[in-house]
C-alpha positions in Angstrom: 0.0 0.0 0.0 1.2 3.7 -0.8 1.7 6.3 2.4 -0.2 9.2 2.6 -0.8 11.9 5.0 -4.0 12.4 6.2 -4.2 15.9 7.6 -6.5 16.6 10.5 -6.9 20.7 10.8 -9.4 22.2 12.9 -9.9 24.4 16.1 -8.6 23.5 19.4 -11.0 21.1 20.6 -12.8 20.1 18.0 -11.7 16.6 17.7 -8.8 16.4 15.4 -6.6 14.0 18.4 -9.6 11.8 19.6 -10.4 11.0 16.0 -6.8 10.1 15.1 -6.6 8.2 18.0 -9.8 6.6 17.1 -8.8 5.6 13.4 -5.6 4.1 14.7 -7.2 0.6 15.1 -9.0 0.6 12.4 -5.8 1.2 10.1 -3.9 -1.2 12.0 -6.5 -4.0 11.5 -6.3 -3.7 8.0 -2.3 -4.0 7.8 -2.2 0.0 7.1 1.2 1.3 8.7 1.0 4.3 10.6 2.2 6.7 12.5 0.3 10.3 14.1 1.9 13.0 14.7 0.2 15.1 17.7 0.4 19.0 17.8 0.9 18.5 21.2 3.7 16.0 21.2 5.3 18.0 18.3 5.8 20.9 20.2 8.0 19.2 23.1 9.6 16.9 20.8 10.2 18.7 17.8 9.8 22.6 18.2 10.8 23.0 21.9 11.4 26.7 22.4 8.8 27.9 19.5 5.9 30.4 21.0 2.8 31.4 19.3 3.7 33.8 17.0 2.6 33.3 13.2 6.7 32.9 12.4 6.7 30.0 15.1 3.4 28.8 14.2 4.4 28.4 10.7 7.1 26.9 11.6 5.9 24.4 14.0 3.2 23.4 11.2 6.1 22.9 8.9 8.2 20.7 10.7 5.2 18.3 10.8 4.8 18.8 7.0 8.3 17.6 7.1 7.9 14.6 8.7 4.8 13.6 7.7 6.3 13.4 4.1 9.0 11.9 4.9 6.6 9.2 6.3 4.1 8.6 3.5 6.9 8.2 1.0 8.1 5.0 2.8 5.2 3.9 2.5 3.7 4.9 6.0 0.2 6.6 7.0 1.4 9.6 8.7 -2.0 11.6 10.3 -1.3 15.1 11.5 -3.5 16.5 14.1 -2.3 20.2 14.6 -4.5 22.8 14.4 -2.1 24.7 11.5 -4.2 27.5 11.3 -3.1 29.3 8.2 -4.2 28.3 4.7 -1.5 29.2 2.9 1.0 26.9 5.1 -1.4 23.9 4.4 -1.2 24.6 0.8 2.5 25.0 0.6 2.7 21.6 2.5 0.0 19.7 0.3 1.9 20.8 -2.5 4.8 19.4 -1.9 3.5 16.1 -0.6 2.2 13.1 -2.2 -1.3 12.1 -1.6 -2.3 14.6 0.8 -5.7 14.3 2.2 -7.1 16.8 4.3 -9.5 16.4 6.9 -11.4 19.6 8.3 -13.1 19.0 12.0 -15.1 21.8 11.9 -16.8 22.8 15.8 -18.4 26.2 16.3 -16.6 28.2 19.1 -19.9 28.1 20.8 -19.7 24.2 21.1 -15.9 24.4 21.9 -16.5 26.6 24.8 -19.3 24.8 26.4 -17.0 21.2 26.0 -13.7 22.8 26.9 -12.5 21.2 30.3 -9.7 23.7 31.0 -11.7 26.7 30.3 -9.7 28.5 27.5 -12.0 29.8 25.2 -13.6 31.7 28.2 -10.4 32.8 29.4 -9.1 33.7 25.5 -12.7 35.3 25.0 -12.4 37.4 28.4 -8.8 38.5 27.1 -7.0 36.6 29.6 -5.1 34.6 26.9 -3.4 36.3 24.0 -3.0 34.8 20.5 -5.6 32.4 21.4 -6.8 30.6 17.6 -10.1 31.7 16.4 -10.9 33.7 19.3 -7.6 36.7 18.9 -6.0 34.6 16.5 -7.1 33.8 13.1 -8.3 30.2 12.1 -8.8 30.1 8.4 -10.6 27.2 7.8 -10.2 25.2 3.9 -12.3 25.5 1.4 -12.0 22.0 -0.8 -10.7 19.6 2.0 -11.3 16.2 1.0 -13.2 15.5 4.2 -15.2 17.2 6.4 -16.6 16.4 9.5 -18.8 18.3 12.2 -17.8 16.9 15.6 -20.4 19.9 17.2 -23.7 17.2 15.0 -21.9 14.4 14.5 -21.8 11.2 16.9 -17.7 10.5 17.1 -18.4 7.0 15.5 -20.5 9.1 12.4 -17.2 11.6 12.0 -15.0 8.2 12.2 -16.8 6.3 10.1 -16.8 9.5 7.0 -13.1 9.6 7.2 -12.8 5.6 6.6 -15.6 5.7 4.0 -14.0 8.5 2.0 -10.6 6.8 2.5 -11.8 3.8 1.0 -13.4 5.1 -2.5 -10.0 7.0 -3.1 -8.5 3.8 -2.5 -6.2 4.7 0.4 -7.1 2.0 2.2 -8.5 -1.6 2.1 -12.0 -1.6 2.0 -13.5 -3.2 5.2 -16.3 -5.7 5.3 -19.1 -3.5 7.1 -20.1 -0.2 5.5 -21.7 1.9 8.3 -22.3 4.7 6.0 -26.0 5.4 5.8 -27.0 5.9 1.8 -27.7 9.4 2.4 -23.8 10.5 3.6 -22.4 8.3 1.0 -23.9 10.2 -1.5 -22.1 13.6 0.1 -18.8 11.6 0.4 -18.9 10.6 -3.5 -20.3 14.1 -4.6 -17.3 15.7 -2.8 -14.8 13.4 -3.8 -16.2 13.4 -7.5 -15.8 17.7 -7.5 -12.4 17.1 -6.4 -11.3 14.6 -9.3 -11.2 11.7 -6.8 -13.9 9.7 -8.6 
């Protein structure tokens, strides 16, 4: 099977780790390689010492570009969950690797407030944080990913089971035995995938 990197980009919180984590298995169990690269884990492995300014940002979202190629040209499934919020970084990275496949986990801030444990967005939307993305610091989200999923409507096993589907009739990944796909989303996943030259 060929690598690819499967590119998870989204606000903080809305998902992008948990469904990474979640599609893990279900790679494995088909004999996919692969290997995620967390934001998180990125930044105290790989860009220790970066801050949050767009330079670093773009820097940080680079380095995983990086490796993520590196990893899908030897023949490895490298999924990125960062939330890389500047298009124009995404683009420079999907046009220099192979097989890119992005994957928008898109969560109004409403949503991500109410869910958000350590309280950020109400301390970035009372000013306490600076820099904070989407709330004083842009998020611009893509316009033709190859997958979308809305993790504020969706059940997690819906969002999960989008991704495989749509990974499966670009032909990514072995088809599995059990389409959970109701008729209705799989005709969104092919229309997409059709205006996109996938099918």
């Amino acid at each position: 099977m060929k690598g690819f990197t499967l590119w998870f980009t989204g606000l903080s919180g809305s998902g992008k780790s948990t469904l990474s984590q979640a599609l893990e298995p279900v790679l494995l169990e088909r004999g996919v390689k692969i290997e995620i690269l967390d934001g998180d884990e990125v930044r105290t492995n790989l860009s220790k010492g970066l801050g949050f300014s767009k330079e670093d940002r773009d820097t940080n979202v680079r380095r995983i570009g990086f490796v993520a190629n590196l990893l899908s040209r030897n023949n490895v499934v490298a999924i990125t969950a960062a939330i890389s919020p500047y298009a124009e970084i995404r683009d420079e990275i999907r046009a220099r690797t192979a097989n890119f496949v992005e994957v928008y986990t898109e969560c109004s801030i409403d949503e991500l407030t109410r869910r958000d444990p350590k309280g950020l967005y109400k301390k970035a939307l009372a000013g306490e944080i600076l820099n904070f993305t989407g709330v004083s610091d842009p998020y611009e989200a893509p316009e033709n990913p190859e997958i979308v999923v809305n993790t504020e409507t969706e059940t997690l096993e819906e969002s999960l089971d989008k991704i495989i589907r749509s990974l499966e009739l670009m032909g990514l990944i072995p088809a599995g035995e059990d389409n959970h796909t109701s008729a209705e989303e799989e005709v969104v996943i092919r229309q997409r995938l059709q205006s996109l030259g996938y099918l």
